[in-house]
N, C-alpha and C positions, 0 to 999 in steps of 0.2 A: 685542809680544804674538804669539804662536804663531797660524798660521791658525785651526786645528784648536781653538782654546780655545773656550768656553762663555760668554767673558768678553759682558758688556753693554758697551755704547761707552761708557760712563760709571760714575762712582760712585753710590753711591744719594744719594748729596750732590747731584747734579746735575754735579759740574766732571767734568773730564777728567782721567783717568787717567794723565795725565803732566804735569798742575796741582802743583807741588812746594809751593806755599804753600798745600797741605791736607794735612794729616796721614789720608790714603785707610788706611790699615792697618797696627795697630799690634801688634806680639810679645812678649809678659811671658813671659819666663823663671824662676819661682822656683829658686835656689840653696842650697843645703846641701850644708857637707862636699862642694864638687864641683871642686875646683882640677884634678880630672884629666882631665874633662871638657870642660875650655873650649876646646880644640881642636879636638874634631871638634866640639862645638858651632859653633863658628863658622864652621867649613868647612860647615856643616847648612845653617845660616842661608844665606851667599853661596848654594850650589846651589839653597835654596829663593827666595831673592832674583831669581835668573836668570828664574825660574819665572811671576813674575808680572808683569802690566802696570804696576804705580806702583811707587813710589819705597816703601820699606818704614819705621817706625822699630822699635828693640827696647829695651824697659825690661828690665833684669838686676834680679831683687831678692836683694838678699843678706840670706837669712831666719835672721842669724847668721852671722857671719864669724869661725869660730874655726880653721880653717887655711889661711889669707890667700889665701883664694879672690879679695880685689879687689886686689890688688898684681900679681898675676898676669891678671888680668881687664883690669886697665887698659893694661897691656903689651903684652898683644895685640891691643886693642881699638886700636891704632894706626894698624891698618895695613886697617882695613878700608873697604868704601866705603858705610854704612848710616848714617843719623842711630841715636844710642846715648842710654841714660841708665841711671847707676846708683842705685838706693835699696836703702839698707846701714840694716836696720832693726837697733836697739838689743841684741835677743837672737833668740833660736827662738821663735814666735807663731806656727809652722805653716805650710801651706800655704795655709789658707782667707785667714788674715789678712793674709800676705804679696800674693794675689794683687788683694786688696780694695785693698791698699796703693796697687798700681801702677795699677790702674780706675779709683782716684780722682784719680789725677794724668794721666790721658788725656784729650786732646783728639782723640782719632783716631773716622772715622765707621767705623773697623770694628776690633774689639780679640780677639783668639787669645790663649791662651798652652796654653804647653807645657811637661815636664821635661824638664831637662839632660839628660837618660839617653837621650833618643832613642828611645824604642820606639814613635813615631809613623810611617810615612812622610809626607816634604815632600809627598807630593799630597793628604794629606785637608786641609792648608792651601791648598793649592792650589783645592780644591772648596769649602771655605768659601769666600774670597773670591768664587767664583762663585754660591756661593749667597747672599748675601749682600749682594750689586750689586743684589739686586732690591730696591725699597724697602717691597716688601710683606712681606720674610720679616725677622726680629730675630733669630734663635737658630740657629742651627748644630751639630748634636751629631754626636761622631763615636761609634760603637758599632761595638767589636770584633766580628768575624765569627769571631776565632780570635786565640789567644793561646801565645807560648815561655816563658811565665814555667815558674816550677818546678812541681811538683804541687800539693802544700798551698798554693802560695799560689792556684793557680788555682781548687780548689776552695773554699779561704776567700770569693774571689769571687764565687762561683757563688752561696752559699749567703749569701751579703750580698745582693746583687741578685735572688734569687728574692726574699726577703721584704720586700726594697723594694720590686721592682715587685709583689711581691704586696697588702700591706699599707696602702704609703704612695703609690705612683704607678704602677695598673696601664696608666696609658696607656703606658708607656715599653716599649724595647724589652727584651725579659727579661735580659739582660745589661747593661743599665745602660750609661752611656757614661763617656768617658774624658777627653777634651778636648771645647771648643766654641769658638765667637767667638762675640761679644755686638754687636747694633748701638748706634748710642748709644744710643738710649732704654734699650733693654736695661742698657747699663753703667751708668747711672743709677738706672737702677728698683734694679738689685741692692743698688749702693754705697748705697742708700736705709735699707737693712735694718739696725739695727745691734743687733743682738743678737750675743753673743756661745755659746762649747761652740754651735757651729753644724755643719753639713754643705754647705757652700759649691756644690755637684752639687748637692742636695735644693734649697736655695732656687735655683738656675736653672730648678731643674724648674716649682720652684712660681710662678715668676713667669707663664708662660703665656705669651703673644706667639704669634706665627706663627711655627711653626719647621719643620727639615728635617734629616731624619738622613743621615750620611755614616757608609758601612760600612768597614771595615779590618781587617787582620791586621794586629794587633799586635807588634812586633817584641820578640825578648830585647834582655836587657840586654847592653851589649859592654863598657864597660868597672867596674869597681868592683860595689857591693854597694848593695843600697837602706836607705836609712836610715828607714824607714818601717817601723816593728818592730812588733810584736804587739798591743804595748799603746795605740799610736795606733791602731790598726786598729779596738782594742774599742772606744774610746772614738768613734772616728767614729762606729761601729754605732751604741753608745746616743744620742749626738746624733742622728743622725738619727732615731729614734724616739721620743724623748723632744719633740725638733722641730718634728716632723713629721706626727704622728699621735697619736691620745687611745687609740691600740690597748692599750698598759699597762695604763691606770688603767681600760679597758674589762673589759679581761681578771682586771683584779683584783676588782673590782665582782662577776664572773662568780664567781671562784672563793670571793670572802668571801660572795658570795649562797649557794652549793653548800656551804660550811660550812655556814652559818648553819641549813640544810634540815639537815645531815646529825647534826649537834649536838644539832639540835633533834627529831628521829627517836630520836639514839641516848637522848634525854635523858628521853625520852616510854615509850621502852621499860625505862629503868631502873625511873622511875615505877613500872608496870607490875607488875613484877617483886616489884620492893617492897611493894606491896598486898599481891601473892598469895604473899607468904614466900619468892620462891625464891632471893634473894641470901643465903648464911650467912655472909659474909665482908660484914661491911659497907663499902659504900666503895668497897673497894680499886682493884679492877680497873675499876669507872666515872674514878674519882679520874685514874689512872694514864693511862689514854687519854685523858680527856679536857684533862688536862694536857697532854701532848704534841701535841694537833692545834691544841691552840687557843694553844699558844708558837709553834707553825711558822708556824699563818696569821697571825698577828702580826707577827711576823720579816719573811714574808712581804710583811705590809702594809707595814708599815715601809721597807722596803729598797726598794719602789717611790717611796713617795710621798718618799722623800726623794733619788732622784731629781729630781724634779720642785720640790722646795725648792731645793734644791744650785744647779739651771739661775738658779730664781728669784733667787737671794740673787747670783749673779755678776752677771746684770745691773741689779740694784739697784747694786752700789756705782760702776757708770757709768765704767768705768776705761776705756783707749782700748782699743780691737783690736792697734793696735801699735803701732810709737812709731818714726818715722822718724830717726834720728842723721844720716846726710847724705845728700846729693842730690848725683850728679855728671853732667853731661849734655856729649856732643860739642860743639865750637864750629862 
C-alpha cells in the first residue's frame, strides 16, 4: 500500500487486506465486439492492480461472442498474475443484463465494473475502494466533471441527464454518473430487482444506501468505435422513464385533461352559433377540426399507454435476463 493512500487498515469485512481467502474486490468487465481491446485492457487492469492494497479478481462477460473475442481473451489471460473468470452469455442482452450476470455470481465484499474502451482513469477505482473500506458507505458513483467524446454524442448526454436528474432523480449530480462499485448488500439489493426493458444506473440510483460521488474527466475513446448506436440510446431513455417515473402518464392526464376543456369550449361555442344561425355551412368546419384533434389526442393516448403495456406484457412472460452458455474461471 502507498503511504500517501486513504486506504483504512482493513476491509469493510473486517480481515486484512492481504487475507487472500476473501475475495476484498471484484472487476466486471462487460465485452462486445472488443477482441481489439483486450490488450491494453489488461495492461489497464495490471497498472490498476499495482494501485491497490489486496489481491484483485476480474469477471470478463462476453455479452456475445461474435468475433471470437474469448479465444483471444483466453490467450492472454495466461500470462497474467490476477484471479479471472469468464461468462460467455448465449447472445447480446445488453449491458444492464450482462452486468446483473456477473453480480450475481460475486462473492467479493466490494464489486466495480467498467468498459473495455477505457474512458475511465484507474484512480476513480482506486477512490472507490477507498471509499468503500468504510462500512458505513455501499455505493460509490463516479460523475464526469468533463468529457472527449464527440459532440452529439456529448450533447445527447447532456440532454438525457438534464431530464433525468430533472424528472426522475433530482438528487443526483446533473450529469449523471458513469461507473460505480456496489458493497455487498448493494450487489444484492440490486440483483434482487428482476424486471426487465430496465435502466441498470436508474435502479442503483433508486436503491438508496449511503453513498459518495468520485468526480473525473472522462477520457476518449483510443481504440475502435462504440457499439452503442442510437437506437439503444432511445430505448435506454424510454426505460428509464417509463421505469422510473409516472411523469408520462402524468403528462398525458394533463394534456387529455386540456383536450377535454378545449373540445368542450370549442363544442359549446358551436352550440352557440347554431341557435343564433351564424353557421351557413353546416357541419363542415366543426366536423373537420374536431376530427383532427381528437385522432391526434388519441394517437397520442395510445402510443403512451402502450408503452406502459409493452414494459407490462415483457415481464409477464417471466423469461430470464440472460442466459449464461459457459463459465470459465482461473485455476
Amino acid at each position: 500500500m502507498k503511504p500517501d493512500s486513504d486506504f483504512s487498515s482493513e476491509c469493510r469485512c473486517g480481515a486484512d487486506w492481504i487475507d487472500q481467502s476473501v475475495n476484498h474486490y471484484e472487476l466486471v468487465v462487460p465485452m462486445y465486439k472488443a477482441r481489439e481491446l483486450i490488450s491494453e485492457l489488461l495492461v489497464y487492469i495490471e497498472e490498476l492492480r499495482k494501485k491497490l492494497p489486496c489481491a484483485i479478481s476480474v469477471t470478463f462477460v462476453l455479452d456475445g461472442d461474435i468475433d471470437d473475442t474469448r479465444s483471444i481473451l483466453l490467450e492472454s489471460l495466461q500470462y497474467v498474475a490476477f484471479k479471472w473468470k469468464i461468462l460467455k452469455l448465449s447472445r447480446n442482452f445488453g449491458v444492464g443484463p450482462a452486468l446483473i450476470a456477473a453480480f450475481e455470481r460475486s462473492n467479493a465484499c466490494i464489486v466495480t465494473a467498467f468498459g473495455a474502451d477505457l474512458q475511465e482513469p484507474d484512480a476513480v477505482f482506486v477512490q472507490f475502494l477507498e471509499v468503500l473500506s468504510d462500512p458505513e458507505k455501499h455505493i460509490a458513483l463516479g460523475v464526469r466533471k468533463s468529457r472527449e467524446d464527440p459532440f452529439f454524442a456529448q450533447k445527447a448526454s447532456q440532454i438525457y441527464w438534464f431530464l433525468f436528474t430533472r424528472f426522475i432523480s433530482p438528487d443526483l449530480p446533473s450529469g449523471g454518473f458513469d461507473v460505480c462499485a456496489l458493497s455487498r448488500e448493494a450487489r444484492i439489493s440490486l440483483c434482487s430487482m428482476e424486471e426487465k426493458n430496465t435502466n441498470i444506473t436508474a435502479q442503483i440510483d433508486w436503491l438508496g444506501f449511503s453513498r459518495e460521488y468520485v468526480y473525473f474527466d472522462r477520457q476518449s475513446r483510443k481504440i475502435g468505435k462504440s457499439s452503442w448506436k442510437i437506437s439503444r440510446k432511445i430505448k435506454l431513455f424510454m426505460d428509464s422513464f417509463y421505469g422510473f417515473t409516472d411523469l408520462p402518464i402524468v403528462f398525458l392526464l394533463l394534456v387529455s385533461s386540456l383536450g377535454i376543456l378545449i373540445t368542450s369550449v370549442f363544442g359549446l361555442l358551436i352550440l352557440i352559433s347554431w341557435f343564433l344561425g351564424r353557421i351557413s355551412v353546416p357541419g363542415y368546419a366543426s366536423v373537420i377540426l374536431l376530427q383532427i384533434f381528437s385522432t391526434n389526442l388519441i394517437l397520442f393516448v395510445i402510443s403512451v399507454v402502450s408503452g406502459y403495456s409493452t414494459r407490462a406484457f415483457e415481464n409477464s412472460k417471466a423469461r430470464p435476463r440472460f442466459i449464461v452458455e459457459a463459465i470459465i474461471e482461473s485455476k
